[in-house]
C-alpha positions in Angstrom: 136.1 144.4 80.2 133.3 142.0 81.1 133.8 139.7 84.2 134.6 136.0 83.2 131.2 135.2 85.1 129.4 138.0 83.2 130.0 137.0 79.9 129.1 133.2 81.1 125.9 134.4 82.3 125.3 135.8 79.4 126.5 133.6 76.8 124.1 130.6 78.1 122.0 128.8 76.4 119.7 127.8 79.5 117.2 129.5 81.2 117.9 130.4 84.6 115.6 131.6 86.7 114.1 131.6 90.6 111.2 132.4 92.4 110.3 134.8 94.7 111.5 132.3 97.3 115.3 132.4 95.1 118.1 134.7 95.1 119.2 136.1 91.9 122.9 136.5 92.3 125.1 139.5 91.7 127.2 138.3 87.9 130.1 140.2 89.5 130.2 138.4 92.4 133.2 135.7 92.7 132.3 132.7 90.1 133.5 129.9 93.5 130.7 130.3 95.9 131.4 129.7 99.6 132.0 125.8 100.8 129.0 125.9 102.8 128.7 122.0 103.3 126.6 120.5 105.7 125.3 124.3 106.7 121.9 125.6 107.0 120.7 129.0 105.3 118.3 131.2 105.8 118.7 133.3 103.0 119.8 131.3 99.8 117.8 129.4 97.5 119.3 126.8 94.5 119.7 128.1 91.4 117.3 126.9 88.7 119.7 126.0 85.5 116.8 124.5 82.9 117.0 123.4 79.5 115.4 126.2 77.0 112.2 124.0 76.6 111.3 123.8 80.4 108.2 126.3 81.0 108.6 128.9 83.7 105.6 127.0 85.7 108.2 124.3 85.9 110.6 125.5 87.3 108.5 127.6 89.6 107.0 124.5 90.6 109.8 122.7 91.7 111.2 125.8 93.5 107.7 125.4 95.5 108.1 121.7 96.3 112.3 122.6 97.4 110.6 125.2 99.5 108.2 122.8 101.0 110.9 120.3 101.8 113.5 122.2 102.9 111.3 124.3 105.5 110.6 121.0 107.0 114.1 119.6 107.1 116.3 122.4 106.5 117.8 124.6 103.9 121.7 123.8 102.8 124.2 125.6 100.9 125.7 124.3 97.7 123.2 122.6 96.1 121.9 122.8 92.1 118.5 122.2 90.7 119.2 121.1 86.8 115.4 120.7 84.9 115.9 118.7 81.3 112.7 118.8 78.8 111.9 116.6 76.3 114.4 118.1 73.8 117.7 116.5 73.0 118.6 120.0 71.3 118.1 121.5 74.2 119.6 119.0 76.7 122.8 119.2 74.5 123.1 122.9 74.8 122.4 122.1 78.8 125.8 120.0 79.0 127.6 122.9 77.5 126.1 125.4 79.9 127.2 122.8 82.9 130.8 122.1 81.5 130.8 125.6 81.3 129.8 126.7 84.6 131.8 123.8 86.5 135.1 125.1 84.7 134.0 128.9 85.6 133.6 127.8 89.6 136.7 125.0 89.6 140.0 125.6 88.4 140.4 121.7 89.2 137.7 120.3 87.3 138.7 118.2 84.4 136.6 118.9 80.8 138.6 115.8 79.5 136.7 113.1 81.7 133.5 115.4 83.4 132.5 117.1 80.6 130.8 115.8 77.2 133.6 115.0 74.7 131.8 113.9 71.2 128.4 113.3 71.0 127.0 111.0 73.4 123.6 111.0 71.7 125.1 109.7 68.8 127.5 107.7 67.8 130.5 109.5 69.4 131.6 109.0 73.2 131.5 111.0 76.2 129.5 111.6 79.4 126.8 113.8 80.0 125.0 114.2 83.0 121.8 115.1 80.9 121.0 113.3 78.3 119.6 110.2 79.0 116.5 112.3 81.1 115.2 113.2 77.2 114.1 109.2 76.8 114.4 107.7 80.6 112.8 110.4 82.4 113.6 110.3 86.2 115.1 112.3 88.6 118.7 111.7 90.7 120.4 113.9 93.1 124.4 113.5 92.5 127.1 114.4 95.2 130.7 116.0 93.6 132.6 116.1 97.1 135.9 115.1 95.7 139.8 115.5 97.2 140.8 116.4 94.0 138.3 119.3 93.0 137.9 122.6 95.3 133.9 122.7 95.0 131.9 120.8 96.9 128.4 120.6 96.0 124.7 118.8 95.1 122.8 118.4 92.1 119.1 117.7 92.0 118.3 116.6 88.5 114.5 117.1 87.3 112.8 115.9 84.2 109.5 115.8 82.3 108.6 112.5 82.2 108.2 109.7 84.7 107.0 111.6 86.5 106.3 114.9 84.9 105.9 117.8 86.1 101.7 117.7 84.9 101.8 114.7 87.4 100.9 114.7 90.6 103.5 112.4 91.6 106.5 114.8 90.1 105.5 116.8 94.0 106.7 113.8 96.6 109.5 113.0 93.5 111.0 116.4 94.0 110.6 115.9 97.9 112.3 112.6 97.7 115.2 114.4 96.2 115.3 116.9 98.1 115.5 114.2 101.0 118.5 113.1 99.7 120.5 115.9 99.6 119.4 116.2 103.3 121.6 112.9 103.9 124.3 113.7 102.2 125.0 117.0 103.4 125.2 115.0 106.8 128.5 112.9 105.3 131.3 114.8 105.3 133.4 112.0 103.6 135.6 112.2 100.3 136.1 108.9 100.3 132.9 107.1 98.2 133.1 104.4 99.9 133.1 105.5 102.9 130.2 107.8 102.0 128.3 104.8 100.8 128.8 102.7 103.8 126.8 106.0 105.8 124.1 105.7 103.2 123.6 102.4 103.6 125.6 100.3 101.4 126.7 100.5 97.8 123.6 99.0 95.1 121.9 99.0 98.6 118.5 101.1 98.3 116.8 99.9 101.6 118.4 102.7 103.6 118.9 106.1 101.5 115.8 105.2 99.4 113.9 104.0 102.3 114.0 106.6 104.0 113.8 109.0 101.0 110.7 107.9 100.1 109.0 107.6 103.3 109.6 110.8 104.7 108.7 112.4 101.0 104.9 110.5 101.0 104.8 111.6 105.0 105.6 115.2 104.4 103.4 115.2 101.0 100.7 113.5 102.5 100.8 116.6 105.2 99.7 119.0 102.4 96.9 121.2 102.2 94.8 119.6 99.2 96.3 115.9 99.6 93.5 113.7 100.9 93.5 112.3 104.3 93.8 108.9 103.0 96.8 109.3 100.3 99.6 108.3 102.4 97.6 104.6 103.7 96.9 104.0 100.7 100.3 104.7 99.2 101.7 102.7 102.0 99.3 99.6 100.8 100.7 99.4 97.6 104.5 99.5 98.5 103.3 96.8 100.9 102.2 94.3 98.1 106.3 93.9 97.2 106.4 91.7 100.8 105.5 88.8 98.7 108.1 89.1 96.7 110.7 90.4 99.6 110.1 87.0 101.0 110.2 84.5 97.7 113.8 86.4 97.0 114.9 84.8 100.5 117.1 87.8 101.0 117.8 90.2 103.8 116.8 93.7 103.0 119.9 94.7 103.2 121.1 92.4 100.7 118.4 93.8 98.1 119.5 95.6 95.2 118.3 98.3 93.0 117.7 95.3 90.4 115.8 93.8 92.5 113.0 96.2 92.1 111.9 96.2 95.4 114.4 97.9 97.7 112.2 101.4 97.4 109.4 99.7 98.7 109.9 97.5 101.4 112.6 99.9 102.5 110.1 102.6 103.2 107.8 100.1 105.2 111.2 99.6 107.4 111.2 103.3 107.9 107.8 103.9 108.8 108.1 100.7 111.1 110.8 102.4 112.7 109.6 105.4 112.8 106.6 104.2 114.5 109.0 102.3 117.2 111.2 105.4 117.9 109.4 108.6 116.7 109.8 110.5 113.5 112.2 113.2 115.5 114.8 110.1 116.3 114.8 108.5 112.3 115.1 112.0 110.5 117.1 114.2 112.8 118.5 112.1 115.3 120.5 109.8 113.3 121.5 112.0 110.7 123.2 114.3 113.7 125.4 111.3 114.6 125.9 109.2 111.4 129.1 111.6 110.2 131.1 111.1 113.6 129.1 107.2 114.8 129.2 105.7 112.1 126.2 104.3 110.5 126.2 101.3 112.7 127.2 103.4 115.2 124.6 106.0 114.9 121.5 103.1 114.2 122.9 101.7 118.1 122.9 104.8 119.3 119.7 106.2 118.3 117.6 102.7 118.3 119.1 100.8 120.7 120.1 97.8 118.5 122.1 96.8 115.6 120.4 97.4 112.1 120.6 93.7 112.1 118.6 92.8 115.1 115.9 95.8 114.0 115.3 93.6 110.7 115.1 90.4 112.5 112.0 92.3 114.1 110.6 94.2 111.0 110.9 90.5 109.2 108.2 89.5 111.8 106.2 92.5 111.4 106.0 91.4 107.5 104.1 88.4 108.7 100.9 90.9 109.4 98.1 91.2 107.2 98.2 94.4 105.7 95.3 95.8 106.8 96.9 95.0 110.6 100.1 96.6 108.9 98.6 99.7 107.8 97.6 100.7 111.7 101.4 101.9 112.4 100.9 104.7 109.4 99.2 108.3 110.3 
């Protein structure tokens, strides 16, 4: 008789499939994989789970830009690369291939409420965590770290538009994501609000996407093939939002997603402090001590001031042309 995770491997409507770089597992190995949380590997490499219309060269592609980012900040366990095309067809089939996995790896997991019940592109109900990528485009990293499910892990979600994978840009999107599961594996919490308050606050980009999107452009902009000038002149155009950070009248850690800026001026506070304290302190240092200090207690420790006396000084740094600005990036 076929293993349970034999005839789910082959009974899938997805493609799945790795790289050189990936490691094809063993379908008789046990369906739970180890709650390797927080730990580095050597060894292992996400599985690829893409929807029947993603091309091979995309998901090779994106294995190459994971690669990229996570030999520069690290490699950790648990974490899922989902790739949805431009097919709703095929992004349907890809919620039953997750619904079917997450039941396959968690006796726990409910299929009433985190699986698709009826047809959420039509005029049924029920959530799916695929479907809107056919017409929205975009790409999300989603943490399941739950006290009532027994599998912890991380889902990067690719897509093929905004950007693309044709487009340069879908290279520092995949290492912005890939940045982000680098925070969270550093948050041991269950609690999501606890979690949130380590990445910064909830609706709150300045922090998690701050710092997401800096240290994606920086480690992009360190590629062979990207011109010398990409990530100054990158860095100009985020810095044409300080007009509008300073009509809203709010502090930047007050601005929200709808506010349109928070991506923005948040990375100029990271490469501001990075320039202060030294990439080594804002990317390794803090994320060391943010799971047992606290955020606040970790942005002391690390910077030697409260987040809030940082922005009173990064607020006066916003009063510099930007061509002065544009001297503190490499």
């Amino acid at each position: 008789m076929k293993s349970k995770l034999t005839l789910f491997l082959l009974g899938l409507l997805f493609i799945f499939s790795c790289s050189a770089d990936a490691i094809i597992p063993d379908p008789d190995d046990p369906v739970v994989t180890p709650d390797t949380w927080g730990q580095t590997t050597t060894t292992t490499m996400p599985i690829v789970y893409a929807a029947s219309d993603v091309s091979q060269a995309t998901i090779d592609l994106t294995l190459k830009w994971y690669k990229i980012a996570t030999d520069a900040w690290g490699n950790y366990g648990n974490i899922e690369i989902w790739i949805v095309g431009e097919s709703a067809d095929a992004a349907k089939a890809l919620d039953i291939s997750w619904c079917t996995l997450r039941a396959a790896k968690d006796a726990k997991w409910d299929t009433t409420w985190d699986c698709v019940n009826g047809d959420p592109y039509g005029a049924g109900t029920g959530w799916s965590p695929f479907y809107r990528y056919v017409t929205e485009g975009g790409a999300a990293v989603s943490t399941y770290i739950r006290d009532y499910t027994d599998n912890r892990f991380l889902t990067i979600t690719m897509s093929a538009k905004y950007p693309g994978p044709e487009e340069d840009d879908y290279k520092p999107v995949t290492l912005h994501e890939v940045f982000h599961t680098y925070q969270h594996v550093h948050i041991s919490d269950k609690d999501d609000d606890l979690r949130t308050i380590k990445m910064g606050g909830k609706n709150k980009p300045w922090w998690a996407e701050g710092s997401a999107e800096y240290m994606a452009q920086l480690l992009y902009s360190r590629q062979s093939g990207v011109s010398s000038g990409y990530l100054k002149e990158r860095m100009a155009v985020k810095y044409d939002a300080v007009a509008d950070y300073k009509t809203l009248g709010k502090s930047l850690k007050e601005i929200t997603y709808d506010d349109g800026i928070g991506y923005d001026i948040g990375a100029w506070f990271i490469a501001y402090l990075t320039h202060n304290e030294g990439e080594e302190k804002v990317k390794v240092d803090f994320y060391k001590d943010l799971n047992s200090l606290g955020f606040e207690g970790s942005f002391k420790n690390n910077f030697g001031k409260t987040s809030d006396e940082y922005l009173v000084l990064f607020d006066a740094f916003l009063n510099t042309e930007k061509v002065e600005a544009l001297k503190i990036i490499p």
